[in-house]
C-alpha positions in Angstrom: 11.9 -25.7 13.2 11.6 -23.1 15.8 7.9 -20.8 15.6 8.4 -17.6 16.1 5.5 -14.7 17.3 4.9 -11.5 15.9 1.8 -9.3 16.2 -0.4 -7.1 14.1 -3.2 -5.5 13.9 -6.0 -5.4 10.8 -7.1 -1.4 10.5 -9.5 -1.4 7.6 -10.7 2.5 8.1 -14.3 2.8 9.0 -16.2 6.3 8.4 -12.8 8.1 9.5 -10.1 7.8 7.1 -7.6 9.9 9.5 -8.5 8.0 12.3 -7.3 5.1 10.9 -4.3 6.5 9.9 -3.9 7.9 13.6 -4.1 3.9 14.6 -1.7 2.9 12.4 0.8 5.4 13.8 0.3 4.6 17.2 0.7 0.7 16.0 3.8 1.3 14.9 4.8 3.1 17.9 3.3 0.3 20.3 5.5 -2.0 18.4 3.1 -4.1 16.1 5.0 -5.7 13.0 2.6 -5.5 10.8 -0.5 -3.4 10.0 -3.0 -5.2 7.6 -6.3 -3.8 5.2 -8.8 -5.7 3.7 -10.2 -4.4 0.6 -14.0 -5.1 -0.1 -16.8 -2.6 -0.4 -14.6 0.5 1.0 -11.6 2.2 0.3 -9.0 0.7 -2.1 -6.6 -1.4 0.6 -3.2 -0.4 -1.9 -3.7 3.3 -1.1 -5.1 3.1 2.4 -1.5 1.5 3.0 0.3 4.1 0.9 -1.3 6.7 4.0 -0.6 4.4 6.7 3.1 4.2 5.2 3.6 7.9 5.6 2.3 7.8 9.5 3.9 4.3 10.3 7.8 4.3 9.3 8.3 0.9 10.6 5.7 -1.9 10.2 4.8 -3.9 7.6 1.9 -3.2 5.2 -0.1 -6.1 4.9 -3.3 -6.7 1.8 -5.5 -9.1 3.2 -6.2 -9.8 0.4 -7.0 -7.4 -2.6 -9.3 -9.8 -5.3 -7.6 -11.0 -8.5 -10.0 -10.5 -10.9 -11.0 -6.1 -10.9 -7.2 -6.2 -11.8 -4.8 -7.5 -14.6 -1.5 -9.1 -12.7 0.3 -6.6 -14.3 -1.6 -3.7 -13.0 -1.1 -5.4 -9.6 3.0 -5.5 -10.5 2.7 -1.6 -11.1 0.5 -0.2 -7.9 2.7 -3.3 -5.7 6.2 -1.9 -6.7 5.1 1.8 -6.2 3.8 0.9 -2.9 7.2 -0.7 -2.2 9.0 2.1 -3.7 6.9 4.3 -1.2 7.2 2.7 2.0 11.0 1.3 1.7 9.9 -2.0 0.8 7.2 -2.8 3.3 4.5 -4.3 1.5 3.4 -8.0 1.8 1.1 -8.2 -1.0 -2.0 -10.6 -0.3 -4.6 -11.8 -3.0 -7.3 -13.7 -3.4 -10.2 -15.0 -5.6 -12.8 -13.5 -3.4 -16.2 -14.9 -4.2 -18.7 -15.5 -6.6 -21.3 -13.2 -4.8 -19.0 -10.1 -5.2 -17.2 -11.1 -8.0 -20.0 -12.3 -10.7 -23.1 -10.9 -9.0 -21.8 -7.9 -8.4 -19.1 -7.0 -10.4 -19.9 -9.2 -13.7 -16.9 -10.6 -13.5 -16.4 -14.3 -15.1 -14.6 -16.3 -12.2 -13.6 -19.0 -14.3 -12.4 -22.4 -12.7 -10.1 -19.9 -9.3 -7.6 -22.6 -8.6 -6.6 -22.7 -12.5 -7.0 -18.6 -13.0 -5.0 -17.8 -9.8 -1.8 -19.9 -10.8 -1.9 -18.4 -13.6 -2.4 -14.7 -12.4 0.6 -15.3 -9.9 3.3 -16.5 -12.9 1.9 -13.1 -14.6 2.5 -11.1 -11.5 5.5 -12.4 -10.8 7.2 -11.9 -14.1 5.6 -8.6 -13.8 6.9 -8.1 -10.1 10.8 -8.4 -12.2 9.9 -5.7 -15.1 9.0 -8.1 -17.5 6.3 -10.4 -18.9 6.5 -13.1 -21.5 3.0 -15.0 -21.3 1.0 -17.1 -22.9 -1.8 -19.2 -21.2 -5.4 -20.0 -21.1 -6.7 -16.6 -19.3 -3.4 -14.0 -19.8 -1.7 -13.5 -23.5 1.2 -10.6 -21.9 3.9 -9.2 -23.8 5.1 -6.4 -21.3 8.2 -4.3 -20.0 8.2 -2.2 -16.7 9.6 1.5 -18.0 11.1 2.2 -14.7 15.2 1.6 -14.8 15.5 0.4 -11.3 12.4 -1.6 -9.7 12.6 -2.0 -5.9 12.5 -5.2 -4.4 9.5 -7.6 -5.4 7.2 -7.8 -2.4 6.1 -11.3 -1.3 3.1 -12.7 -2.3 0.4 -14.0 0.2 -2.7 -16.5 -1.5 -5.8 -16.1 0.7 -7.1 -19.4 1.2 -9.4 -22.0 3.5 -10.4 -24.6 1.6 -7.4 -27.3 1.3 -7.2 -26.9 -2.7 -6.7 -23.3 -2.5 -4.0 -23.8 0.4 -2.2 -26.7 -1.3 -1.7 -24.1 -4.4 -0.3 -21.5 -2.0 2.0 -23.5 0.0 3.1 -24.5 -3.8 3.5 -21.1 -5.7 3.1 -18.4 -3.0 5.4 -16.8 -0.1 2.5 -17.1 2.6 -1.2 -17.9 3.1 -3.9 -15.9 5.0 -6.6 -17.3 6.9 -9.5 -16.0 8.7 -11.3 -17.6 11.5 -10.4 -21.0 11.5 -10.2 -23.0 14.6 -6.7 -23.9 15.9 -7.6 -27.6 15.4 -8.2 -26.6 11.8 -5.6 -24.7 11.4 -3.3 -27.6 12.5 -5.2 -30.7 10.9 -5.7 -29.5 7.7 -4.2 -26.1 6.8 -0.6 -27.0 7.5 -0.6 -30.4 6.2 -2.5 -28.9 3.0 0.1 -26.3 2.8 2.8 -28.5 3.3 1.8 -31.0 0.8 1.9 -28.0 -1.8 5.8 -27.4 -0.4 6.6 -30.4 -1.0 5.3 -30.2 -4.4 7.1 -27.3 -5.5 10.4 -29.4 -4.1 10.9 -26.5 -1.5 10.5 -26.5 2.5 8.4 -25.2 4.8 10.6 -22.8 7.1 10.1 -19.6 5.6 6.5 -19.9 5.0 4.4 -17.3 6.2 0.7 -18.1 7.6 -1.6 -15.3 8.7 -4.0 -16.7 11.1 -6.6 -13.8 11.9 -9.6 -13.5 14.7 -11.3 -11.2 15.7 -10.5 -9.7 19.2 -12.0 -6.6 21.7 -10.9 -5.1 24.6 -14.0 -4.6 27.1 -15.2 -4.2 30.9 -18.1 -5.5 30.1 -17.9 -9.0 31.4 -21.2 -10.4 29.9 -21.4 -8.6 26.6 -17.7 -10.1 25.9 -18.9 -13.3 26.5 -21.5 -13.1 24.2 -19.7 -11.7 21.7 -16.9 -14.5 22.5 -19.2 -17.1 22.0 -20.5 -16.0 18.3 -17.3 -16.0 16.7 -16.7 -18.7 18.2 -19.6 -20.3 16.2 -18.3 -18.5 13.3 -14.9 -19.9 13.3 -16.4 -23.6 13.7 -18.6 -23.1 10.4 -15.7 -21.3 8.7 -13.8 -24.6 10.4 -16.3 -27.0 7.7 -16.7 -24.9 5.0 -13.9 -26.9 2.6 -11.8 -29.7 3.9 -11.7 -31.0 0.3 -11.2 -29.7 -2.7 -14.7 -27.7 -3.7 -15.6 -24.7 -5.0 -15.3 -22.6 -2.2 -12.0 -23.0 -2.0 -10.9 -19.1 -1.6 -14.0 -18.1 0.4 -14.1 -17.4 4.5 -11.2 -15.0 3.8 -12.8 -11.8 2.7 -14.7 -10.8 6.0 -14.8 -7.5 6.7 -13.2 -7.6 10.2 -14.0 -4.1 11.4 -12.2 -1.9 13.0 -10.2 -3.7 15.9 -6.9 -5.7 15.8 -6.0 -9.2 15.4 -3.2 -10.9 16.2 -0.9 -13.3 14.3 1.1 -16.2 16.1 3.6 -18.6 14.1 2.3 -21.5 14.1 5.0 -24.7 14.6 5.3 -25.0 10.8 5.9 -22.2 8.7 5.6 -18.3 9.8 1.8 -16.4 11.8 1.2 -12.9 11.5 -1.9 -11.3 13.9 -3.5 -8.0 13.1 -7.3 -4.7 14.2 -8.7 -8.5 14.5 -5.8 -10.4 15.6 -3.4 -12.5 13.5 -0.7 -14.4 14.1 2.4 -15.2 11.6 3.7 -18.5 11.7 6.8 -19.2 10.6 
């Protein structure tokens, strides 16, 4: 398979709402593919995107990664499709278990066992995603029909992820993983093969797969205070690098930094698609 390189830029709006909006535009007209939110202790990342969508015609609109649990999968189905109904079907809808510092210490929220929940909450979203839910299981009893005559396209799904568990389950059940901050060597010893193990699970291949790989990047003329700052993510990405290679509990977590207001870039990667993005991502597909 041939990778292929896109870039994008993460614009998760800081004190100034319109400026952020102003970025996006310019993003778009620099000729980013993709513009990306996270969605943690600010604004809500759906309807930051439905803004940028109005300044930005063109790009994609990336959630990385709204958490699971605040929301019911059908709820998700109802904001995503508007969202794709806005922008012309743009979105690419990422999620995630988050934590259990935000979601049960701060929220209340009963996590559950995440691996187990979030299968779960993407067959729900998914039959919701098509107008139409028929579900019984251990977390979600739905019996539900979307109102609206025509839906728009179902956007794909995108299961944050850096533990090998959580990216074995995506590479089974999703469209495309995000990352953030892990090392390349990581990325290529035991992301991919995690992901691909879930491919092959699911009976279906690789090529099409989408990663998003984000880091944080800056643009300075200050020589020494870039280096410095170099050199601490750098130490971040090798702890984010050990925090799962198994199985553990911390599967989803290491993906729900708040990466300011810069871009990042996504490459693909040679298995699979890379987005970058305000950090930098890179897609690999």
């Amino acid at each position: 398979m041939t990778a292929k390189s896109r870039t994008a830029i993460f614009l998760s709006p800081g004190a100034d709402l319109a400026a952020a909006v102003d970025l996006a535009c310019r993003a778009d007209q620099a000729g980013y593919e993709s513009v990306w939110v996270t969605h943690g202790l600010g604004r809500d990342g759906l309807q930051v995107l439905a803004a940028y969508a109005h300044a930005a015609p063109r790009v994609g609109l990336g959630t990385g990664i709204l958490p699971i649990y605040p929301r019911h999968p059908v709820l998700m189905a109802q904001e995503a499709l508007t969202l794709q109904e806005i922008s012309g079907g743009r979105l690419l809808l990422g999620i995630g278990v988050s934590h259990r510092p935000m979601m049960e210490a701060s929220l209340g929220l009963d996590m559950g066992r995440p691996l187990e929940v979030l299968r779960e909450y993407v067959a729900v979203l998914r039959q919701a995603l098509a107008g139409r839910v028929q579900h019984e299981g251990a977390r979600y009893r739905v019996m539900w029909q979307s109102g609206v005559p025509r839906l728009p396209q179902p956007p794909p799904i995108y299961l944050a992820g850096l533990g090998t568990g959580m990216l074995e389950l995506a590479g089974e059940i999703a469209d495309g993983a995000v990352l953030w901050l892990c090392a390349p060597a990581y990325v290529r010893d035991y992301a991919v093969p995690a992901i691909r193990r879930g491919r092959e699970r699911a009976g279906k291949p690789l090529d099409g797969f989408e990663i998003v790989v984000s880091v944080p990047s800056a643009v300075t003329a200050d020589h020494v205070a870039g280096a410095e700052t170099r050199q601490g993510h750098r130490r971040l990405g090798e702890n984010a690098g050990r925090v799962d290679r198994g199985r553990g509990s911390r599967a989803g977590a290491g993906c729900h930094r708040r990466p300011g207001r810069g871009g990042e870039p996504r490459e693909r990667l040679p298995a699979g698609r890379c987005h970058a993005a305000g950090h930098s991502a890179h897609r690999v597909s």
